[in-house]
N, C-alpha and C positions, 0 to 999 in steps of 0.2 A: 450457539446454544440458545434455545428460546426462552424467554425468562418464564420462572415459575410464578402459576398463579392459585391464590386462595381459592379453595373447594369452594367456599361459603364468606360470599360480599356482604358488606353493610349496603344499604338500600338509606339513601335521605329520607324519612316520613314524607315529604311535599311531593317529592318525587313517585312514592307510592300511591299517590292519590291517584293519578293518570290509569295507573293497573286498576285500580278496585274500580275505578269509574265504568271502565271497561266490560269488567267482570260481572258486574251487579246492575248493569243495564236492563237483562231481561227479570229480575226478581224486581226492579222497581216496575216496570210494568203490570206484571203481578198484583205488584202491592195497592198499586193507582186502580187497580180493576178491585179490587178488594175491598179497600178502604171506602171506595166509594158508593160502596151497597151494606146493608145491616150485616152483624156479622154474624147474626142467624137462620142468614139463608146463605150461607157457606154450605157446601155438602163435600161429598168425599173427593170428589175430583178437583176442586180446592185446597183441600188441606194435603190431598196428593201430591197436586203440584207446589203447594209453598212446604211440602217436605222436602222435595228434590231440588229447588232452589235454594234453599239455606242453607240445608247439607252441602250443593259446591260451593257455594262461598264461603259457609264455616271454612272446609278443606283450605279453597284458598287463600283463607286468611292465615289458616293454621301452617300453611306453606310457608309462611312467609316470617312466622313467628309473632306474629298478632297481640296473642296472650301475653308475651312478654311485653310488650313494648304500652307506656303509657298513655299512648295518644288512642291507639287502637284497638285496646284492651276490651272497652267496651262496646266496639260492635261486632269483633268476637262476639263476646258473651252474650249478645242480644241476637245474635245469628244461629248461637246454640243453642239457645232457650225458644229460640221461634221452632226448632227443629223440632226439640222433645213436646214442647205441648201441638204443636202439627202431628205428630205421632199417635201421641194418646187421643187428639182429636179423629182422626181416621181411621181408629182402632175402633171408636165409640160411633162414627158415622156408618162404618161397616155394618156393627150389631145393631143399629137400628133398622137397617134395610132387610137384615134376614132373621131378624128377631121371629118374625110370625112363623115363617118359612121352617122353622126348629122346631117348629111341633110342642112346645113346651105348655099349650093352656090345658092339656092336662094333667098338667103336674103341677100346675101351681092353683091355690084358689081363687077366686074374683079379686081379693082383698089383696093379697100378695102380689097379683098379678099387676094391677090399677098404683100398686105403691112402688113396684119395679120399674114402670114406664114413670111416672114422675120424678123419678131419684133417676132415668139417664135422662130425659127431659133438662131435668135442672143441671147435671153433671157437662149434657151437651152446649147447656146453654152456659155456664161459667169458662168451660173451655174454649169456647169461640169468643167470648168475648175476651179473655186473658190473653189471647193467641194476637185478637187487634190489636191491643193496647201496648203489646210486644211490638206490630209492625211499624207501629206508629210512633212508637221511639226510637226505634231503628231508625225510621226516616227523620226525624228531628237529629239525630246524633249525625247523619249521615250529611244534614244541612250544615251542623255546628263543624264538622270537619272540611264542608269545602266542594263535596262531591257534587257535580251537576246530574238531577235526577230526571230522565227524559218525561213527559208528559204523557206520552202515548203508555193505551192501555193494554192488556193482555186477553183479547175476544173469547168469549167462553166455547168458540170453536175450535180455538187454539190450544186447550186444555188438553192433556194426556188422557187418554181413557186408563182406566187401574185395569191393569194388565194381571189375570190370575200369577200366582205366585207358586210356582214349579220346584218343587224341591224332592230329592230322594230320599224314599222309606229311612228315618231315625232308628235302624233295625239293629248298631250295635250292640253285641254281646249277646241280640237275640237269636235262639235256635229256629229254625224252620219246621213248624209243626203242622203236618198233613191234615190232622184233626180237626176239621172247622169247630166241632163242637168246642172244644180245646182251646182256641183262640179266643173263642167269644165269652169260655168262662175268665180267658185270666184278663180279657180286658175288664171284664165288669168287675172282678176282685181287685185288679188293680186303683180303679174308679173309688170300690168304696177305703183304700186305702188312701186316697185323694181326700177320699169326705172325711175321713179323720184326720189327715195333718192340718186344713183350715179349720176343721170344728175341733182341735187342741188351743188354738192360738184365740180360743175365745171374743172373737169379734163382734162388738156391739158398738149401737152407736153412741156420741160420748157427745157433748154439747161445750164440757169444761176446753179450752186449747191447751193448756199446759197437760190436762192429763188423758188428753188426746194426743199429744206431743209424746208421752211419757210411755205409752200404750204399743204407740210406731215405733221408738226406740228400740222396744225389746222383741215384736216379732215382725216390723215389716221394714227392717233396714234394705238397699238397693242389694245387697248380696239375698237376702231372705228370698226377697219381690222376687229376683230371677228364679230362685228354685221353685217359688210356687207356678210362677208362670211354664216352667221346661216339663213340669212335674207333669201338667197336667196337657202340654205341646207333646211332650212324649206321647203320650193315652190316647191324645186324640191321631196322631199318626200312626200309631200302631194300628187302631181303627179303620184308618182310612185303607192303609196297606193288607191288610188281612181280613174285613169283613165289607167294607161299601163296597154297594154294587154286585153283590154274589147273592144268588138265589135267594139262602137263607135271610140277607138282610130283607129282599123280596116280602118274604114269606112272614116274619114278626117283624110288627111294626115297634115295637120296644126298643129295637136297636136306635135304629133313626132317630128314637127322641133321645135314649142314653148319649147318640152323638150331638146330638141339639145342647145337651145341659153341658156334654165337654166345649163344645166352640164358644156359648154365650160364657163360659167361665173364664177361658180361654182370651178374648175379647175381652175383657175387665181385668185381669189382669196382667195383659199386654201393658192397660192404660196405668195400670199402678205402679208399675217397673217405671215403665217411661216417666212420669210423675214424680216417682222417688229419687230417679236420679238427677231429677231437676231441684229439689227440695237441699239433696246431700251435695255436690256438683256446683249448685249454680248460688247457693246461700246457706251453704254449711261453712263458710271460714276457706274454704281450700282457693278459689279465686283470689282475683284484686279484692283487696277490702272496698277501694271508690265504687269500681262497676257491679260489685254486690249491693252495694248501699243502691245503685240506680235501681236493678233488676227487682231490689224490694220494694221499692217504691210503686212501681208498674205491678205486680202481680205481689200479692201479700199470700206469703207461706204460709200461714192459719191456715188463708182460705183453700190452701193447696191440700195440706193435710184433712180439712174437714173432708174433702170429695175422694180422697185416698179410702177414707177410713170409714165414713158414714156412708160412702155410697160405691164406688167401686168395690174394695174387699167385700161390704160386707153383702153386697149382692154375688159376686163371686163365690162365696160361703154359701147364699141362701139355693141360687143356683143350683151347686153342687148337693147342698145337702135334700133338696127336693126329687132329684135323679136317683137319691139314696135305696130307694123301694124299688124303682126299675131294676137298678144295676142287683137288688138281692134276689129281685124275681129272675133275671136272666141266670146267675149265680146256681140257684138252683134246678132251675129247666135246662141250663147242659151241662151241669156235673151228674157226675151219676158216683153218689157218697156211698163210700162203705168203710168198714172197719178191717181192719188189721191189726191181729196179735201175735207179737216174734215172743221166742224166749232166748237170752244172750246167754250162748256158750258159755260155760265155767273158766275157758282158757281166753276169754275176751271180757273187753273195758268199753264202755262209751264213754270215750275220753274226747279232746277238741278234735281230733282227725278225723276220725267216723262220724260224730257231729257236722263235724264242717261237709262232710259227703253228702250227709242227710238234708242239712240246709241248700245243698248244690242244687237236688234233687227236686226240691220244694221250689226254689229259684229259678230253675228252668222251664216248670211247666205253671209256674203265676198262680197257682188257684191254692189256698189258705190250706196245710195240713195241722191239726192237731195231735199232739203226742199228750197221754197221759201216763204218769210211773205215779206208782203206789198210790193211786186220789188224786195227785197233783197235774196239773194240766196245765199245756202252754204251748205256745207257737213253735213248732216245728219248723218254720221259716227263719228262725231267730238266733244264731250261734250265741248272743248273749242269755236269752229263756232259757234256750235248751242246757248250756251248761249248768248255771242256775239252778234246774228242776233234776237234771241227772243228779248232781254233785250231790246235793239237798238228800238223796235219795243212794248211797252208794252201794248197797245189797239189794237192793230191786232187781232183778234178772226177767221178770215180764212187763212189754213195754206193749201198748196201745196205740193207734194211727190212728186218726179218722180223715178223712176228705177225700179226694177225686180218685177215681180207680185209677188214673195213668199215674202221679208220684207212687200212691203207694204199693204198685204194683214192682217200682224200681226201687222201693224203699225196703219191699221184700228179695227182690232178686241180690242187693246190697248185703241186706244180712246174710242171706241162702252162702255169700261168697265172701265170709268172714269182713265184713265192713272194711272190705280194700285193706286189711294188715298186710296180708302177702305185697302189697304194692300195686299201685294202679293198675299196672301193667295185667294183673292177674285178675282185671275184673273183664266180666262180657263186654262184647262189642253193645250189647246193650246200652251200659253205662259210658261206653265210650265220651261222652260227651263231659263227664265229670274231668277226663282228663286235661281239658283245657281251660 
């Protein structure tokens, strides 16, 4: 019988040094080609490839259980911190090569514009330099552990080119709508619902760190940063999948910049996720307390936050809300508004069921309906408004629609068919789509 053996060996530390030696050959090359030029003539295909180097080595390290262990805890940490500001840095490198390319200087004015390029200018320039002075601990840590780091460099022929990035329409839960005109109203409705969740969270810029500190806490923790970021990654693939490159985007140039203000937004807050989860991650307490105390030393969190706050978000906000006027002109050159007034049968309730139908209804074809009972008015989109304003109102029997003919034409056909009491089942293949 063959003797059994442990899933998972102890590894000597001196003994690991041989593997990482190994491993980390071609990112010191890299880093020898790097370090050895200013680190503001880095461009994208730099920060590209010191992404793709770090991330295997993090990996590798993380294979091997790195984090835990004290010796190597901190170049872990200095492997994953070179990733995320590598990240936000190519994020920002991207946007400034197609900044002009977005169509955006007519949306913004000279003043905004000149103060836009200086805030990623200077954002460009703190993250390349944070990004160095990361590589260059690494390599000092890398010395203090033992590793022999080859000399030869990494030839800028040798670089990866950025390889577009292929991915399939983010089209869950959406229906398939023939109506071009129709798509193009609920992205723009969707947009200016974009420009109100940043222009809630009140973004300006703040000089104090403590109450710039206190500001981040409450609306751009790394769970927050992801939603604003997917919020407005959705909008812009929804875009790409249903209006670039067809006739009509052809034909109004509106769109093309509506899509300019969704990428440059897009791009900024790529870099604030990545940022935030270096800030919460990498010097929030949840690491080694030692390889924190290093990592603050090399890059000061203030200054991480000030470029979060004062200059990412809040040109991400300014962005957004300067597309505000496009997206309400597109808004209403392809809806085509009208009114609808039902009167609710004596033997019927709009109660949550039939509301929630209603909001189905509003939800599937994205473009803003209003309901009005007795004076009172409110989102139609909203199961939380809408009960609200029905409840508020419990003898009203005439209800008001307003917005796109395609809802509220199934907002009548709804009623026409006792608001689905009889059971889903009983409603037209019209509505079919409410049943899933």
């Amino acid at each position: 019988m063959s003797p059994e053996h442990s899933l998972e060996e102890v590894i000597p530390e001196r003994a690991f040094i041989g593997l990482v030696q190994t491993q980390a050959q071609s990112f010191f090359r890299l880093a020898n080609t790097l370090l050895a030029r200013e680190a503001a003539s880095w461009g994208k295909r730099h920060f590209n490839q010191l992404v793709i180097e770090s991330e295997a080595l993090e990996s590798f390290l993380d294979d091997y259980g790195a984090r835990y262990n004290r010796t190597w805890c901190l170049m872990r940490e200095l492997a994953a911190s070179l990733r995320w500001f590598s990240l936000a840095a190519f994020s920002l490198a991207h946007l400034s090569g197609r900044l002009e390319s977005y169509g955006l200087v007519a949306s913004l004015s000279s003043t905004d514009l000149d103060d836009a390029l200086r805030s990623l200018e200077r954002t460009r320039l703190f993250l390349s330099e944070s990004t160095r002075k990361l590589l260059d601990r690494f390599c000092g840590e890398a010395d203090v552990l033992g590793l022999e780091r080859t000399p030869e460099t990494y030839p800028d022929d040798s670089l990866l080119g950025v390889a577009p990035r292929q991915r399939l329409p983010r089209n869950v839960g959406q229906e398939d709508l023939v109506d071009e005109n129709q798509k193009i109203a609920e992205v723009a409705s969707k947009f200016l619902a974009s420009c109100d969740l940043l222009e809630d969270l009140a973004i300006r810029r703040i000089g104090d760190a403590e109450r710039r500190r206190e500001l981040l806490d409450r609306v751009c923790s790394e769970a927050q940063a992801r939603v604003y970021e997917a919020t407005v990654h959705n909008l812009q693939s929804s875009y790409d999948t249903y209006i670039k490159n067809t006739v009509v985007e052809g034909r109004d140039e509106r769109l093309p910049r509506l899509r300019g203000h969704l990428s440059t937004a897009l791009h900024l807050l790529e870099a604030v996720t990545f940022l935030t989860h270096f800030v919460e991650r990498h010097e929030g307490g949840i690491r080694s307390e030692a390889a924190e105390q290093v990592v603050a030393q090399v890059v000061d969190r203030r200054g991480v936050q000030e470029v979060i706050l004062n200059d990412l978000l809040l040109l991400a906000d300014r962005f957004m809300q300067r597309g505000r006027i496009v997206a309400e002109e597109l808004l209403h050159a392809y809806t085509n508004l009208q009114e609808l007034e039902v009167e609710l049968p004596d033997d019927l309730k709009l109660h949550a069921r039939p509301a929630a139908l209603i909001v189905g209804i509003v939800g599937h074809y994205g473009t803003p309906v209003e309901l009005e009972v007795a004076g009172h008015k409110c989102n139609a989109g909203s199961i939380l408004e809408m009960l609200v304003t029905v409840g508020s109102n419990p003898e009203a029997r005439h209800f008001v629609f307003r917005g796109d003919e395609n809802p509220l034409r199934d907002i009548g056909v709804l009623f026409s068919n006792g608001l689905g009491e009889k059971g889903l089942g009983s409603l037209p293949e019209r509505l079919g789509y409410l049943r899933s």
